[in-house]
SEFI-582271 format. One record per residue (C-alpha): residue in one letter; residue number from 1; x negated, y negated, z negated. Coordinates in Angstrom, 2 decimals, always signed. Layout:
BEGIN
PT resn resi       u       v       w
PT    A  NUM       X       Y       Z
...
//
This chain:
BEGIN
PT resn resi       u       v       w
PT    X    1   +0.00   +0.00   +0.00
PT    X    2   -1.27   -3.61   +1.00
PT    X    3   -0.84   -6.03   -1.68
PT    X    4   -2.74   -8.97   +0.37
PT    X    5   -0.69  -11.78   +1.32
PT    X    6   -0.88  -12.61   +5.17
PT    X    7   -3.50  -14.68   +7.18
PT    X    8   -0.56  -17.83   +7.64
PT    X    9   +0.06  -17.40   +4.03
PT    X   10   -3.44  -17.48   +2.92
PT    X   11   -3.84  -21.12   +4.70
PT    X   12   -1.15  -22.36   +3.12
PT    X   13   -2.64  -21.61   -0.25
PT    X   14   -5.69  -23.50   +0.58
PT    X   15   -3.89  -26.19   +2.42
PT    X   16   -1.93  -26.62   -1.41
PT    X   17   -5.44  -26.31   -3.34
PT    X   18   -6.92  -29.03   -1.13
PT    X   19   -3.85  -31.38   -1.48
PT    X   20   -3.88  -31.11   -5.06
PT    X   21   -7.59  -31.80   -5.41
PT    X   22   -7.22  -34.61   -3.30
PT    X   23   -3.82  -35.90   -4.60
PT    X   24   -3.39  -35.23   -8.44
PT    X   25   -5.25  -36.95  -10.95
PT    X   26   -8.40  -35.21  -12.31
PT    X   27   -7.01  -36.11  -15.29
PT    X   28   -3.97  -34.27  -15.30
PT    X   29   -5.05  -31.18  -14.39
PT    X   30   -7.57  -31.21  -17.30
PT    X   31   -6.61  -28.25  -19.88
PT    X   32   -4.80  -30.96  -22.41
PT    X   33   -2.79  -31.83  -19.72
PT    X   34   +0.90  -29.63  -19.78
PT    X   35   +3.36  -30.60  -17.40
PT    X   36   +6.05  -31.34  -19.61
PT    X   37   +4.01  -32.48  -22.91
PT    X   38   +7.11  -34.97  -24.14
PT    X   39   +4.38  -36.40  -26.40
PT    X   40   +2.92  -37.61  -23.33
PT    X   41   +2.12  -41.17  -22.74
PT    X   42   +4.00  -43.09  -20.53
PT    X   43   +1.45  -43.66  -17.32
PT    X   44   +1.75  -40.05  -17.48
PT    X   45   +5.19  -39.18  -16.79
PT    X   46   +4.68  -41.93  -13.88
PT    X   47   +1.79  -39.74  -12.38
PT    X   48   +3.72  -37.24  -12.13
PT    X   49   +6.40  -38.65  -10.68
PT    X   50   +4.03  -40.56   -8.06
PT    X   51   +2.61  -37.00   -7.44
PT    X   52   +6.30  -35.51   -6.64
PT    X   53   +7.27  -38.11   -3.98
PT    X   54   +3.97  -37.45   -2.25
PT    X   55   +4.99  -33.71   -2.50
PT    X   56   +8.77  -34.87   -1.61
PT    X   57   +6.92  -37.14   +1.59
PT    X   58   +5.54  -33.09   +2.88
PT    X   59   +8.92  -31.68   +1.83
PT    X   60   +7.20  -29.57   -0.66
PT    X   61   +9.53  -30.11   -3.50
PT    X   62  +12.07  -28.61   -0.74
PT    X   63  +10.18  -26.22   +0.38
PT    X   64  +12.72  -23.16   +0.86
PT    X   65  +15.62  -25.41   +1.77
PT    X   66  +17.13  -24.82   +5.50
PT    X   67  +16.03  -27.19   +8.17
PT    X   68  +19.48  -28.25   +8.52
PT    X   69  +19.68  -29.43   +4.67
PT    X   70  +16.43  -31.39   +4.54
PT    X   71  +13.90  -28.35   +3.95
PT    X   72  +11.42  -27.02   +5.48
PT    X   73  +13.26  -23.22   +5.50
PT    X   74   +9.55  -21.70   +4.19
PT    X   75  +10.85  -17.80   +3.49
PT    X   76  +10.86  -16.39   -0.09
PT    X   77   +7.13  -15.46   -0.19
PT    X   78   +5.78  -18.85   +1.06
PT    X   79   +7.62  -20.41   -1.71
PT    X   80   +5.96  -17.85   -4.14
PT    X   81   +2.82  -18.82   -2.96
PT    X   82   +3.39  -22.49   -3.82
PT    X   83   +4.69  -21.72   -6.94
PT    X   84   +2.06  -19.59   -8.08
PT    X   85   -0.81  -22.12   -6.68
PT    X   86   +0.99  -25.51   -8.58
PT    X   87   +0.98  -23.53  -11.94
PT    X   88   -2.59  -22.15  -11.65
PT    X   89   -3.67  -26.01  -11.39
PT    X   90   -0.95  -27.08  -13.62
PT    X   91   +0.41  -29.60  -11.24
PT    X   92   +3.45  -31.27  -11.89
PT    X   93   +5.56  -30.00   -8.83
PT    X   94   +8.76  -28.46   -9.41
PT    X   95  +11.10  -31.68   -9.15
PT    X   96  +13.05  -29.80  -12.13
PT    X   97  +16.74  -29.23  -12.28
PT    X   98  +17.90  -30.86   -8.75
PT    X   99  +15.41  -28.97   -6.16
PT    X  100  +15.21  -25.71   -7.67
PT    X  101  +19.20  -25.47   -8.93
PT    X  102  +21.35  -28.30   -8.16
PT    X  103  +20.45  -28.31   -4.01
PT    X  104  +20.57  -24.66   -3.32
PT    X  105  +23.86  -24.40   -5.60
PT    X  106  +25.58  -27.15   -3.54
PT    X  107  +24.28  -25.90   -0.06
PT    X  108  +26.86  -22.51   -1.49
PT    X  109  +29.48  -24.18   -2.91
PT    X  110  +29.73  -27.68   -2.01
PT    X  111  +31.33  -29.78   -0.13
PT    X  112  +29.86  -31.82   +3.19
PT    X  113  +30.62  -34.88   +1.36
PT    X  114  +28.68  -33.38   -2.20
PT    X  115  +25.87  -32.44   +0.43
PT    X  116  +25.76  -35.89   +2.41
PT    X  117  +25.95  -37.45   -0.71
PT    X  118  +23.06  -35.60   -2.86
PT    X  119  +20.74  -33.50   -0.82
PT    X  120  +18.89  -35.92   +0.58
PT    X  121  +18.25  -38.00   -2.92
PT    X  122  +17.25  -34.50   -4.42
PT    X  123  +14.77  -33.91   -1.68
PT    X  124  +12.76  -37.37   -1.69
PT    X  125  +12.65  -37.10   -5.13
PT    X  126  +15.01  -40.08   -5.93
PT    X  127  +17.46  -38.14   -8.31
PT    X  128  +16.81  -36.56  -11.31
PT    X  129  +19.24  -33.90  -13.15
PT    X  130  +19.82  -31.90  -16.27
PT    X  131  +22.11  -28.98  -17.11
PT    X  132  +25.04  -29.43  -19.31
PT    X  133  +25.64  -25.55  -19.96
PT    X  134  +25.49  -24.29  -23.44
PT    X  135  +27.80  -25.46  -26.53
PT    X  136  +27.20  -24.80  -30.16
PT    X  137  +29.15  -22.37  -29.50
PT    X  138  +28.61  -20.85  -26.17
PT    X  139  +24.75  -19.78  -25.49
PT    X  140  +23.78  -16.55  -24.37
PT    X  141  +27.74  -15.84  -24.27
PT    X  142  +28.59  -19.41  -21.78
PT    X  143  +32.28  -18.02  -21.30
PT    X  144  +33.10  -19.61  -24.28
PT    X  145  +32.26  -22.62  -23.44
PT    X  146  +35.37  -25.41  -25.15
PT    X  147  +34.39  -28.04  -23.75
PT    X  148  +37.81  -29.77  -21.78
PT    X  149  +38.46  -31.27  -18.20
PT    X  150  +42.28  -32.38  -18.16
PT    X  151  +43.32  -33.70  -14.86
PT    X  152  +44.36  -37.58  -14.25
PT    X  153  +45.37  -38.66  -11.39
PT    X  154  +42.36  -38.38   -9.01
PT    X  155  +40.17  -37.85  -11.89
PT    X  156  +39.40  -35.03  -14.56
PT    X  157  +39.21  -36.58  -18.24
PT    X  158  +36.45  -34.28  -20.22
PT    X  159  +35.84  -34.01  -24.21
PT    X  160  +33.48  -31.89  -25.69
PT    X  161  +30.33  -31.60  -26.83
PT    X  162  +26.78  -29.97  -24.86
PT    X  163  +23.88  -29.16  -26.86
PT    X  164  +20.14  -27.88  -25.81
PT    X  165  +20.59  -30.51  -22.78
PT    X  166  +16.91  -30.32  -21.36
PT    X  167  +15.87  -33.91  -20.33
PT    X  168  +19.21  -35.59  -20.60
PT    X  169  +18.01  -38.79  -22.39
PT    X  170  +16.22  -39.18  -18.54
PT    X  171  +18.66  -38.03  -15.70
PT    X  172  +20.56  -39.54  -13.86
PT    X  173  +23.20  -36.76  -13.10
PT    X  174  +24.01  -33.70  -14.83
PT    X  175  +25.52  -30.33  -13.58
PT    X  176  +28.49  -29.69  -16.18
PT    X  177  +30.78  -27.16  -17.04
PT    X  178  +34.38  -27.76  -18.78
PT    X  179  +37.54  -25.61  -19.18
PT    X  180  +40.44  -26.84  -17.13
PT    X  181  +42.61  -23.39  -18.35
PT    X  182  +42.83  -22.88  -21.47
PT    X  183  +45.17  -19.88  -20.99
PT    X  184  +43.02  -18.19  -18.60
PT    X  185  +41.03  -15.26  -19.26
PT    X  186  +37.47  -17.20  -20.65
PT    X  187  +35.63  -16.46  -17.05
PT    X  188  +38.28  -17.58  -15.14
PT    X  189  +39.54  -20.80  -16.47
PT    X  190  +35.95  -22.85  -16.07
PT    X  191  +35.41  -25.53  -13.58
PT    X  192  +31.95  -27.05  -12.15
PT    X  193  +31.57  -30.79  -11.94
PT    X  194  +28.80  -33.32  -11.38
PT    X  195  +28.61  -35.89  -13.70
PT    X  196  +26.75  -39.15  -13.35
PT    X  197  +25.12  -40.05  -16.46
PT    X  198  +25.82  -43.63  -16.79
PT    X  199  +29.40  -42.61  -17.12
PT    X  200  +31.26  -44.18  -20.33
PT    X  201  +31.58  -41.98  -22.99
PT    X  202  +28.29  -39.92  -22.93
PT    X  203  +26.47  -39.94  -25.91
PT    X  204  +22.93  -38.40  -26.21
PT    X  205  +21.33  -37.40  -29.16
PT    X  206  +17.49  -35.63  -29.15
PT    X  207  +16.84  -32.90  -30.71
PT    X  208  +13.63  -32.27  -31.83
PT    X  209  +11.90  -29.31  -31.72
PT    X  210   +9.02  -27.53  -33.49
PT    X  211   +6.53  -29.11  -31.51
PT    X  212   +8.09  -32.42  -32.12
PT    X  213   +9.10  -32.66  -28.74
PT    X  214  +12.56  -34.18  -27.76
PT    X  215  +13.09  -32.37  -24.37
PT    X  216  +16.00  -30.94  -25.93
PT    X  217  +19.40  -33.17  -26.30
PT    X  218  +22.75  -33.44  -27.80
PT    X  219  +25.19  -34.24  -25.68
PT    X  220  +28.60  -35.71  -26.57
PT    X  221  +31.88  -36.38  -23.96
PT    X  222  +34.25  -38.98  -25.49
PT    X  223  +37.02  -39.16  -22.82
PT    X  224  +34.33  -39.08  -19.82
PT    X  225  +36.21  -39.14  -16.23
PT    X  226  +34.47  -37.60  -13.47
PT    X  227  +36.30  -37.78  -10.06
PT    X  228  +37.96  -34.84   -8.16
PT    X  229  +35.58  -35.25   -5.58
PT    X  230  +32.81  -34.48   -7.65
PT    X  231  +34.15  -31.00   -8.33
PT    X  232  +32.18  -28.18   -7.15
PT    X  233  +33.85  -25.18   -5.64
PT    X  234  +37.42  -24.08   -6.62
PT    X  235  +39.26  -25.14   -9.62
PT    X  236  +39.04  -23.09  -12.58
PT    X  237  +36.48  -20.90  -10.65
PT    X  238  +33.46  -22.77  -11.86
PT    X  239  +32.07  -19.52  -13.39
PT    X  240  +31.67  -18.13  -10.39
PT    X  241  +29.57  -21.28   -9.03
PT    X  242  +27.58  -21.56  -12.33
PT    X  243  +26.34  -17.63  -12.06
PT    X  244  +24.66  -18.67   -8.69
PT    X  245  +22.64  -21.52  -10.26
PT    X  246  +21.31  -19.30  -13.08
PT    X  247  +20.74  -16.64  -10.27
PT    X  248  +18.09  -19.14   -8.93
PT    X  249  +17.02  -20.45  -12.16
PT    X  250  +15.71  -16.89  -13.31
PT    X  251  +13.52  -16.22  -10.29
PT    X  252  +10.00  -17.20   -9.91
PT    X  253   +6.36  -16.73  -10.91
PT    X  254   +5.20  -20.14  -12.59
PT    X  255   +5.95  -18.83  -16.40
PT    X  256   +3.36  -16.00  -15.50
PT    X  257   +0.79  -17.85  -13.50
PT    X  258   +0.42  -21.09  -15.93
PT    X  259   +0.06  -18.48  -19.26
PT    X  260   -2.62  -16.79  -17.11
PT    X  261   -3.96  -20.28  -16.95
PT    X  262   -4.48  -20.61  -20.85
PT    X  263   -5.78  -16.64  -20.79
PT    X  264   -8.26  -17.79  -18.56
PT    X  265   -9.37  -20.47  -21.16
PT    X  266   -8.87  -18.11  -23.66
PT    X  267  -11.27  -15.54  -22.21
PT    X  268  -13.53  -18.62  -21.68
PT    X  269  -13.64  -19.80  -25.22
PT    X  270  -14.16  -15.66  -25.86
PT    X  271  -17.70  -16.06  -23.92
PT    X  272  -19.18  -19.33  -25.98
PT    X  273  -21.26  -19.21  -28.62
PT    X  274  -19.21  -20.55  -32.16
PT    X  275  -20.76  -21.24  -35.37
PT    X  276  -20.99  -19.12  -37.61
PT    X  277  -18.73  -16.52  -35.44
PT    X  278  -21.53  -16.17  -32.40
PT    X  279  -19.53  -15.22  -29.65
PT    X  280  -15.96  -13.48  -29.98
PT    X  281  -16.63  -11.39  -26.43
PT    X  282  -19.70   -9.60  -27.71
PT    X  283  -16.84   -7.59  -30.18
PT    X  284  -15.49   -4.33  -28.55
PT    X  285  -11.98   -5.61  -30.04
PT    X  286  -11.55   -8.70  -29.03
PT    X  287  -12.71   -7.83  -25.28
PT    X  288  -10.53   -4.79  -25.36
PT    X  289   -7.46   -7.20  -26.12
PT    X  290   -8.15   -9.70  -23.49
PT    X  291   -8.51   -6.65  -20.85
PT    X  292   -5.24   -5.53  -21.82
PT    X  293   -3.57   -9.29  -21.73
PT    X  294   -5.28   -9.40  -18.28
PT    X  295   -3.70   -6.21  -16.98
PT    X  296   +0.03   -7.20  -18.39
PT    X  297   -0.40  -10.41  -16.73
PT    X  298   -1.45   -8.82  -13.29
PT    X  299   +1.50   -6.25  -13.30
PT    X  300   +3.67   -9.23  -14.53
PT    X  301   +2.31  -11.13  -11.34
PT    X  302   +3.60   -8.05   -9.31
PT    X  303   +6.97   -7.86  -10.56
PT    X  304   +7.12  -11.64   -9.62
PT    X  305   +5.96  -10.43   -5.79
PT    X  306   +8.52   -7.67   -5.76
PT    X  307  +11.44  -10.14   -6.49
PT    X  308   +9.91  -12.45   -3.17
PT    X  309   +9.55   -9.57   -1.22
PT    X  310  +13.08   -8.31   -1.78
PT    X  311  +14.35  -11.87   -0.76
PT    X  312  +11.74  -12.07   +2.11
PT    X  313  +13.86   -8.52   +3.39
PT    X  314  +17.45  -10.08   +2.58
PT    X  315  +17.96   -7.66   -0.86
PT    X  316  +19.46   -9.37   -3.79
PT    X  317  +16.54   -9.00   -6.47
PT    X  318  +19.66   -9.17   -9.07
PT    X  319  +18.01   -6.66  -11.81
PT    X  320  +14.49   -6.95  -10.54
PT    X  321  +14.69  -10.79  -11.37
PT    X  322  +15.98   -9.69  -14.86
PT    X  323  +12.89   -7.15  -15.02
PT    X  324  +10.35  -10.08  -14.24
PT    X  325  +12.04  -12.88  -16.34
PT    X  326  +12.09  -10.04  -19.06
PT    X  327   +9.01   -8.71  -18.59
PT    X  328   +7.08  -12.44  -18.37
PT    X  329   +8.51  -14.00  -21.17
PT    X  330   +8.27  -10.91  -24.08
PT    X  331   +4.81  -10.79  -22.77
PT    X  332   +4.21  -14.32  -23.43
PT    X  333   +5.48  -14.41  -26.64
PT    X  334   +2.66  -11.05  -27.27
PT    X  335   -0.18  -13.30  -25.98
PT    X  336   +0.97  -16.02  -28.11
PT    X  337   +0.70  -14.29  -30.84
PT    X  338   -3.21  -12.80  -29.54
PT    X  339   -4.42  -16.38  -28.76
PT    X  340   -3.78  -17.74  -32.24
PT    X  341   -5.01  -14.78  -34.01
PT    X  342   -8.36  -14.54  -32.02
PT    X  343   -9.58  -17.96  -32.39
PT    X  344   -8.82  -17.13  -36.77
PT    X  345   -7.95  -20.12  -38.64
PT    X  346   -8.87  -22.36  -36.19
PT    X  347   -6.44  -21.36  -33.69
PT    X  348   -3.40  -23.03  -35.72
PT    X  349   -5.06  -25.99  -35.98
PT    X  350   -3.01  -28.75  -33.92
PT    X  351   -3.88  -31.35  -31.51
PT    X  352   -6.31  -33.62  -33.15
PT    X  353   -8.05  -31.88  -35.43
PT    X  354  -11.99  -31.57  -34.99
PT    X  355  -11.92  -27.86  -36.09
PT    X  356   -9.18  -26.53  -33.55
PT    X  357   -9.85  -23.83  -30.94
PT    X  358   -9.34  -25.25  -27.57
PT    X  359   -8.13  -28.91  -28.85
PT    X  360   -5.41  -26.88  -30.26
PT    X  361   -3.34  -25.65  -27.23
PT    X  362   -2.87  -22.45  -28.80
PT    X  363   -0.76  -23.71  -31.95
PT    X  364   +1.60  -25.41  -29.79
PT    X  365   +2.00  -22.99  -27.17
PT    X  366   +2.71  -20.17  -30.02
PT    X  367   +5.96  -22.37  -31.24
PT    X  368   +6.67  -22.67  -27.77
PT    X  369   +6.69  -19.31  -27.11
PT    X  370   +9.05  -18.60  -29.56
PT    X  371  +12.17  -19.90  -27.03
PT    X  372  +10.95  -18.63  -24.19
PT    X  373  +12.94  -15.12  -24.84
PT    X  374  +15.50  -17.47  -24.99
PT    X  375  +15.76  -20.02  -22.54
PT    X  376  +17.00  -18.86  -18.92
PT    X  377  +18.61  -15.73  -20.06
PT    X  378  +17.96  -14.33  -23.44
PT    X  379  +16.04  -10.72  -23.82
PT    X  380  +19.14   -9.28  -24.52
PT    X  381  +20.98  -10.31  -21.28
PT    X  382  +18.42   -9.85  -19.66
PT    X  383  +18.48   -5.88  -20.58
PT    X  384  +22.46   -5.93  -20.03
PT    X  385  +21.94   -6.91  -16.38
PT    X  386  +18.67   -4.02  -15.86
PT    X  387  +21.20   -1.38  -17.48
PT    X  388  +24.66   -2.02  -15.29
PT    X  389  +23.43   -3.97  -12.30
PT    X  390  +20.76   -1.63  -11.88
PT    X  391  +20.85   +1.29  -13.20
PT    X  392  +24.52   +1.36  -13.32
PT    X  393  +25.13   +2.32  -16.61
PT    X  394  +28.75   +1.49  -18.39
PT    X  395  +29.11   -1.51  -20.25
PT    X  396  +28.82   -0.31  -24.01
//
């Protein structure tokens, strides 16, 4: 079996490498540098956004989108290849919520007007989005979402209340769902509407997390209207709609390529000389570990390439993309917990402190780790959809 990627897709990795060398700040790509450090000062956040309009002026950010919509219609493995290239350098290149959900979703399900309207914005990197999803009450099981949309006039009315809101305090539109049947079986009385966030009535609230990072938002609906036309697919079938964004929000290889980034600097931290500790590598057990975190990462990488492969062949990867988001994220959560431990007590150290092991990357990235089992699709979901979607096993 041939595992190499082809000659065309070979130049396009170094045709990325070289635009990012040229393109990104030196800077940014240093190790301190995280895409979405919220700590980050402001000149930052407008590098990267100067960076994503340049990649928005190639039609990068757009990449897999059909000609007809604005892209460049790359196939399913070209796109893997960019992805995998912009989180090895850690480039900020994704465009978030609106090229990688809100497009794709509204190229399904919406309507030429939604399309006219949005697409184009999304693609030149004009618009930015978040996902108003999960309630208090309504995570890992969304059908129970509460939140309300009551019709009025040419207008919905919607009251309710969002929570884990990722970058609402900065978009400028938000995908939300809301219940416009109440009587309706839970999947079948949701509707999907896009909300402009100036509207009145939206409160925001952060949220701050362990890393004391506000990414994360509160988000309240006091009597917000959002007009019919900004409803996405059919009334009350807004489940339906909301299943295909997550479909493309769980595929993809950055989460495995950027922790192989911080195993790399891991294993290069392994190979110096400390004081007092000479140098980690020269123990059996610590290079034995970091051989083993470098083999789960490579067959992680493969179940990545299996999912763009199967999309490449015009398969629905439906479990396989729950085997790789499963797979990646409970096996960043184990090298968490190994790049802490190695380093000793220097390894929870945090940013700032003199004594910390690689400026102290590895304290922050174990507290982050602790969501990402979470986010996208918990574990447990994730293992529902491998057990009836593909082995076909009855639900329980």
């Amino acid at each position: 079996m041939d595992f190499r990627f082809d000659a065309e897709h070979e130049r396009f990795r170094q045709e990325v490498r070289a635009f990012v060398a040229a393109e990104l700040p030196a800077a940014w790509r240093s190790a301190d540098a995280y895409n979405d450090r919220e700590d980050a000062p402001p000149e930052a956040g407008e590098a990267a956004r100067a960076f994503q309009r340049k990649l928005a002026g190639r039609g990068w950010l757009t990449l897999a989108w059909p000609k007809e919509h604005g892209g460049l219609g790359a196939g399913p493995v070209q796109q893997l290849v960019y992805n995998e290239e912009m989180s090895r350098l850690r480039a900020p290149a994704f465009g978030g919520t609106g090229p990688a959900m809100v497009g794709p979703t509204l190229m399904l399900h919406g309507t030429e007007e939604q399309r006219r309207r949005f697409l184009a914005p999304i693609a030149r990197a004009e618009m930015t989005w978040c996902q108003g999803f999960s309630e208090p009450g309504a995570g890992s099981d969304l059908a129970s979402l509460q939140t309300r949309a009551v019709a009025d006039g040419d207008d919905f009315v919607l009251n309710g209340q969002k929570v884990w809101t990722s970058g609402a305090h900065r978009a400028d539109w938000c995908i939300v769902l809301a219940r416009t049947d109440p009587d309706a079986p839970k999947h079948r009385g949701i509707s999907y509407f896009l909300m402009d966030m100036k509207s009145p009535g939206i409160t925001i609230k952060p949220l701050p997390n362990m890393l004391n990072s506000a990414a994360f938002n509160e988000m309240f609906l006091d009597n917000v209207r959002i007009p019919r036309a900004d409803l996405v697919g059919e009334l009350h079938r807004g489940w339906y709609v909301a299943t295909t964004t997550l479909d493309f929000e769980r595929s993809g290889i950055q989460r495995i390529v950027f922790a192989e980034t911080l195993l790399d600097d891991l294993i290069g931290w392994a190979r110096e000389r400390h004081s007092g500790a000479g140098r980690p590598a020269d123990r059996a057990l610590v290079r034995n570990r970091l051989a083993e975190l470098r083999i789960e990462f490579a067959v992680g990488r493969l179940l990545a390439y299996r999912v763009a492969w199967m999309q490449g062949q015009g398969l629905v990867p439906n479990a396989e993309a729950s085997v790789a988001k499963l797979y990646s994220t409970e096996l960043q959560a184990r090298f968490a917990a190994a790049a802490i431990n190695l380093p000793g007590e220097a390894g929870a150290l945090w940013r700032g402190s003199q004594r910390a092991a690689l400026a102290g990357r590895f304290a922050s990235y174990y507290l982050a780790a602790a969501s990402y089992t979470i986010a996208a699709g918990t574990s447990e979901v994730q293992r529902n959809i491998i057990a009836q979607r593909g082995l076909g096993l009855p639900r329980g």
